[in-house]
C-alpha positions as a LaTeX table, in Angstrom:
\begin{tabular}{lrrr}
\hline
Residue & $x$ (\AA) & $y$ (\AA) & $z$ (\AA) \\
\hline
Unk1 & 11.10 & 0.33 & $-57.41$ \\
Unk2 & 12.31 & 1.57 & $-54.25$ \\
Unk3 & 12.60 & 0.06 & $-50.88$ \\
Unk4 & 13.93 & 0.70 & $-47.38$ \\
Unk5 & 15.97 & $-2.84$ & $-45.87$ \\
Unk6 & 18.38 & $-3.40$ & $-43.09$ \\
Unk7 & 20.98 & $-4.70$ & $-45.83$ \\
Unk8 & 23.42 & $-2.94$ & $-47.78$ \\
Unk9 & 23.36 & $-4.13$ & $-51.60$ \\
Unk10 & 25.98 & $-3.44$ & $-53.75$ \\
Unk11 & 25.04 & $-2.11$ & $-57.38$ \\
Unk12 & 24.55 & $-5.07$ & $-60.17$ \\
Unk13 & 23.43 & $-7.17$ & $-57.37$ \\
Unk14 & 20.25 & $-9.62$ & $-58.73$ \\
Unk15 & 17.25 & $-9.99$ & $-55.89$ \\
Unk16 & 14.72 & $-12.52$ & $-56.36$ \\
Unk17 & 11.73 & $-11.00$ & $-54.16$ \\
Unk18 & 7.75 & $-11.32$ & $-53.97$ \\
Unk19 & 6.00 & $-8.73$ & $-54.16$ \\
Unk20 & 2.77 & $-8.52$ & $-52.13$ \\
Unk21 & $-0.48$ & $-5.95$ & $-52.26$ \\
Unk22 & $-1.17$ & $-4.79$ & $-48.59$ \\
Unk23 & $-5.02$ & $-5.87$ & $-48.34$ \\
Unk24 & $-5.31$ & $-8.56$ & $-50.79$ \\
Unk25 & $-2.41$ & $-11.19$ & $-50.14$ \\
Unk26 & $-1.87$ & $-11.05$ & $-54.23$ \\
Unk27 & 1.75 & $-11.71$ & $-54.41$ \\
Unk28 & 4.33 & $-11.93$ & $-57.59$ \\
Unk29 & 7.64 & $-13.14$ & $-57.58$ \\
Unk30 & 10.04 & $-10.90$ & $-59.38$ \\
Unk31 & 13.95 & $-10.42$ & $-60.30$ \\
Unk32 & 15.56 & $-7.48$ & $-60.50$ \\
Unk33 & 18.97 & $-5.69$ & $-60.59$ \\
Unk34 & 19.91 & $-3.18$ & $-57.86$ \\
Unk35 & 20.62 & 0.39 & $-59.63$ \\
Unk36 & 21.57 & 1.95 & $-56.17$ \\
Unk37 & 21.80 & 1.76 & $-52.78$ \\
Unk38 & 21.98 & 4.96 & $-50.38$ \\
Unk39 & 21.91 & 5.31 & $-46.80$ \\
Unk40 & 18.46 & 6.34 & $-45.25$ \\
Unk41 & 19.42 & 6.15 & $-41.23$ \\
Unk42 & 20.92 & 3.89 & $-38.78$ \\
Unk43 & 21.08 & 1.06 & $-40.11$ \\
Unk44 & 18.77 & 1.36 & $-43.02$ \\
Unk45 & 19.71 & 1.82 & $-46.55$ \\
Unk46 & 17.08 & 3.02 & $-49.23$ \\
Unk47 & 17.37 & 0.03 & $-52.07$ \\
Unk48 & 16.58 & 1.00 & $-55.74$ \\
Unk49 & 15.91 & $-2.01$ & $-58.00$ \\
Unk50 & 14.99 & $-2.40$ & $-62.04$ \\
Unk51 & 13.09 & $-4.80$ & $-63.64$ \\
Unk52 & 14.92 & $-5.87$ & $-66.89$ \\
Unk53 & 11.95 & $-7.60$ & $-68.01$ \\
Unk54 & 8.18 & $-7.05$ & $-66.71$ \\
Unk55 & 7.76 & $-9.24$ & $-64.08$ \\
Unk56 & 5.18 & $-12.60$ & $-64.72$ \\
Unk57 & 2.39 & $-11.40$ & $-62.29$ \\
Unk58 & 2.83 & $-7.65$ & $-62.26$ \\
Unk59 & 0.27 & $-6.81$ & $-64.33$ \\
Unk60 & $-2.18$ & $-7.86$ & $-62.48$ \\
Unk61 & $-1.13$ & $-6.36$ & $-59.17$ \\
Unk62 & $-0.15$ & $-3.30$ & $-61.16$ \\
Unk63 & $-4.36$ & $-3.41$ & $-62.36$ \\
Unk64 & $-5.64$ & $-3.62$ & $-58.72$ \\
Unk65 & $-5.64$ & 0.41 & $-58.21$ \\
Unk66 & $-4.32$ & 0.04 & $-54.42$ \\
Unk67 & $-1.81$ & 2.87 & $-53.22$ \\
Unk68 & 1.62 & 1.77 & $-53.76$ \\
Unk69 & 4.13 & 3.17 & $-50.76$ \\
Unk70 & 7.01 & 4.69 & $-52.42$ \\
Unk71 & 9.17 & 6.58 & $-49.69$ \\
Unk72 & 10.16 & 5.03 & $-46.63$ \\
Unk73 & 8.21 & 6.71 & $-44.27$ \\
Unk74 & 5.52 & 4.65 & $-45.52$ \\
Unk75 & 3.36 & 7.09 & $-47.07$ \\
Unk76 & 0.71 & 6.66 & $-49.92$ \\
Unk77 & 1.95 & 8.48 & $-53.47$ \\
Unk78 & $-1.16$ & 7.34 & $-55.04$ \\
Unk79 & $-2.45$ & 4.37 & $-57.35$ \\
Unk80 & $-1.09$ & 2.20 & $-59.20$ \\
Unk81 & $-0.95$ & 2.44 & $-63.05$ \\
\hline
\end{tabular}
């Protein structure tokens, strides 16, 4: 998964996030390790995380066929599988 932030992470780094589906308020708490971190602009870096194990929870977001937002300029890259 990839995601724009304000902070730099190094790589190896663990994040404990939740995840939320725009619309529903569905949300899954997940940990993953960063695999890279590049910069996107001022001040915003382009975060690239892996899941190690399948998060508890993801499934069923995952299941809920809503457009996941995968670049940062927000854009729809089409359902979920």
């Amino acid at each position: 998964m990839s995601f724009p932030s304000r902070w730099q992470f190094d790589p190896g780094t663990t994040l404990a996030m939740t995840l939320e589906i725009c619309g529903t308020g569905e949300r899954a708490r997940v940990e993953g390790v960063v695999a890279g971190c590049e910069k996107a602009g001022e001040m915003l870096w382009s975060v690239t995380v892996l899941f190690l194990e399948t998060p508890v929870g993801l499934g069923k977001i995952c299941n809920s066929k809503l457009e996941i937002r995968g670049d940062l300029s927000g854009a729809p890259v089409g359902p979920a599988r």
